[in-house]
C-alpha positions as CSV (number, residue, x, y, z in Angstrom):
1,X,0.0,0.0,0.0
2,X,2.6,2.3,0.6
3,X,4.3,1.7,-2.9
4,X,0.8,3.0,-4.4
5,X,1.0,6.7,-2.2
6,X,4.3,6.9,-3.8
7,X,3.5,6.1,-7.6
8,X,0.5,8.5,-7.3
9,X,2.6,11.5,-5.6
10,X,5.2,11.3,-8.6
11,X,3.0,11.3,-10.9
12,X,1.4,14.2,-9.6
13,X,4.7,15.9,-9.7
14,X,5.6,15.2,-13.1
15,X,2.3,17.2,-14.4
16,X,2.6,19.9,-12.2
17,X,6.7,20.3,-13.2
18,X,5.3,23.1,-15.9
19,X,6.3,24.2,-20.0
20,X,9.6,22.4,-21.7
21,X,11.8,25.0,-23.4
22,X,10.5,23.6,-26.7
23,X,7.2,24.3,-25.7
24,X,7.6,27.6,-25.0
25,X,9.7,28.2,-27.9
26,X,7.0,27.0,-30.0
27,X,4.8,29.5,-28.3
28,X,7.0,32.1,-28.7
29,X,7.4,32.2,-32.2
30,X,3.6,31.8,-32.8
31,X,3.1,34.7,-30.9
32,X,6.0,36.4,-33.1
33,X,4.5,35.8,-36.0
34,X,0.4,36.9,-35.0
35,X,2.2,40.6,-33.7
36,X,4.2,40.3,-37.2
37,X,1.1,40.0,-39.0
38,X,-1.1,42.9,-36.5
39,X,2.4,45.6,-37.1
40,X,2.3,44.8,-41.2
41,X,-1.8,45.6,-40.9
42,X,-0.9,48.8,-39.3
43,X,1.5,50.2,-41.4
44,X,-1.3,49.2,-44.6
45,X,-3.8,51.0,-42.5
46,X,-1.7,54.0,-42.2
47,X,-0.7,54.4,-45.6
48,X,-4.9,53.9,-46.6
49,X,-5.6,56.5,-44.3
50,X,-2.9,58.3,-46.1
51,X,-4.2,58.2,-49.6
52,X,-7.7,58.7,-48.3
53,X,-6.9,61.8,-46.7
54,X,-5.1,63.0,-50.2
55,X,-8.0,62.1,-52.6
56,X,-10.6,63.7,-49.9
57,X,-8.6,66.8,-49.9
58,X,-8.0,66.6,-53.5
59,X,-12.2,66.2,-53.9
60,X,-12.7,69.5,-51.9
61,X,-10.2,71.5,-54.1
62,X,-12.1,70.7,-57.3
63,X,-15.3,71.0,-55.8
64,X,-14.5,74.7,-54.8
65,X,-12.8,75.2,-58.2
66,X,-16.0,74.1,-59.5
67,X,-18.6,76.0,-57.4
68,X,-16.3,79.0,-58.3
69,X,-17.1,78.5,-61.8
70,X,-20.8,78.1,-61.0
71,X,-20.8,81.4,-59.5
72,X,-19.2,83.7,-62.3
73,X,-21.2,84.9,-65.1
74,X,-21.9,82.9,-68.1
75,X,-20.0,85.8,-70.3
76,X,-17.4,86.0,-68.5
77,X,-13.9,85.7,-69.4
78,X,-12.6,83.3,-66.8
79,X,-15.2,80.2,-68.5
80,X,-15.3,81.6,-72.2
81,X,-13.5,78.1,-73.9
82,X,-12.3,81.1,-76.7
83,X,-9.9,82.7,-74.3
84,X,-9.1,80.2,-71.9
85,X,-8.3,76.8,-73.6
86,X,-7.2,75.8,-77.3
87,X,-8.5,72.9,-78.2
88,X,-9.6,71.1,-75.0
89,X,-6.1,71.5,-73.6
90,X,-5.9,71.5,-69.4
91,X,-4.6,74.9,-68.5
92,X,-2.7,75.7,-65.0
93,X,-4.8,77.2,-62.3
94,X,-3.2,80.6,-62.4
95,X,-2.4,82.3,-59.4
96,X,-4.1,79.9,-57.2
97,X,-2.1,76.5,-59.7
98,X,-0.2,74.8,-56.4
99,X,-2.3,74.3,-53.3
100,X,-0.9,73.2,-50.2
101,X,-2.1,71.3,-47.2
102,X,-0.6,72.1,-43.9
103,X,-0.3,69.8,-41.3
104,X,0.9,71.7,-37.2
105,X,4.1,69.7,-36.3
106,X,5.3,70.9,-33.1
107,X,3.3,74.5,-33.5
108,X,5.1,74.9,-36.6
109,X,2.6,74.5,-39.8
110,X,4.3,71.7,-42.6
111,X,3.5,71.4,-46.0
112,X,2.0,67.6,-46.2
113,X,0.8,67.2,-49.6
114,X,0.7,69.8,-52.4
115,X,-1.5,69.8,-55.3
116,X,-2.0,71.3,-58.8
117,X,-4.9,72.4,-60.3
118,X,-5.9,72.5,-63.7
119,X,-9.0,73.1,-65.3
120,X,-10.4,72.6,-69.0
121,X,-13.7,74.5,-70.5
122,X,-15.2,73.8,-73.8
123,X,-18.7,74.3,-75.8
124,X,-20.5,71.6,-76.2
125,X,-23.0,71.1,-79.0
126,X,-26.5,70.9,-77.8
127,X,-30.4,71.1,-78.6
128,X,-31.4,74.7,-80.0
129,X,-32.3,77.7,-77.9
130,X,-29.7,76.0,-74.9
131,X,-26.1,76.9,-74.8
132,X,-24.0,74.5,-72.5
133,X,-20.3,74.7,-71.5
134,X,-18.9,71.5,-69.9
135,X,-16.4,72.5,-67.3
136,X,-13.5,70.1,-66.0
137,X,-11.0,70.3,-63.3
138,X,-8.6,68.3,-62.5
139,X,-6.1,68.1,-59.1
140,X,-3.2,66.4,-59.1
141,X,-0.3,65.2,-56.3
142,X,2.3,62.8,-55.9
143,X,2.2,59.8,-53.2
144,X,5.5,58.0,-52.1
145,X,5.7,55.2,-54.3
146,X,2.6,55.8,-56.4
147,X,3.2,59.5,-58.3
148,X,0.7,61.1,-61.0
149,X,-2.6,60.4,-59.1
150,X,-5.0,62.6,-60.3
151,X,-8.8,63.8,-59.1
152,X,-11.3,65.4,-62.1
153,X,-14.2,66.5,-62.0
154,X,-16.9,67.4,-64.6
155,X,-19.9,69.9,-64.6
156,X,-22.0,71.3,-67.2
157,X,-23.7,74.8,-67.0
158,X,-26.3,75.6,-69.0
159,X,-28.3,78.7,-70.1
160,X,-31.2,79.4,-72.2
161,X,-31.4,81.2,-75.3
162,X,-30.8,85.0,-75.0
163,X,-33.4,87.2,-75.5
């Protein structure tokens, strides 16, 4: 009876001893490669978040481009096609071409992203008694490792026959 107590106590010993090195080894480099995984997720986040941030401001800097043309008058020399493109050609923003973004780094405003502006007007054939001008604009910046991306938007204005 005795020899019984002593099989069961090292028995209970051995289970209770805890993890081999190759266990936790194993463990380890499991664990290496799930916070692998979660850092390379991050940094594709990041760069998203990134390139969202670039085409959303890119989208607002046509838009006002765009709402500044709807506000001018239909004779007036900033949207005649006559005297401000040849042939459908994009021409520079002027004055205003480059825009920049600022970003505060340590009080201290940062260009983050600049971008161009273009814009292209032209007469577009239409139905009798309606004159219509389609209006483009375009934006375009440069990404680290993806250059030449570009925004455009289109508009039409339209205006009766003149009286």
């Amino acid at each position: 009876m005795v020899q019984v107590r002593i099989r069961r106590r090292r028995v209970r010993t051995r289970g209770e001893r805890g993890f081999t090195l190759l266990e936790v080894m194993v463990a380890l480099g499991i664990l290496a490669t799930g916070l692998l995984a979660v850092s390379a997720a991050q940094l594709y986040a990041m760069h998203g978040a990134s390139t969202g941030r670039h085409t959303t401001d890119a989208a607002e800097i046509a838009q006002a481009q765009i709402e500044t043309f709807q506000r001018l008058a239909w004779n007036s020399t900033t949207i005649d096609p006559n005297l401000v493109s040849t042939g459908g050609a994009w021409v520079p923003g002027g004055a205003g071409q480059q825009v920049d973004r600022n970003v505060e780094t340590a009080g201290a405003p940062v260009v983050e992203q600049s971008y161009s502006l273009q814009w292209r007007i032209t007469d577009t054939p239409s139905a009798a008694g309606v004159f219509l001008k389609t209006i483009d604009v375009r934006v375009q910046w440069n990404e680290p490792n993806r250059p030449n991306r570009s925004y455009t938007i289109t508009t039409m204005r339209h205006r009766d026959a003149e009286s």
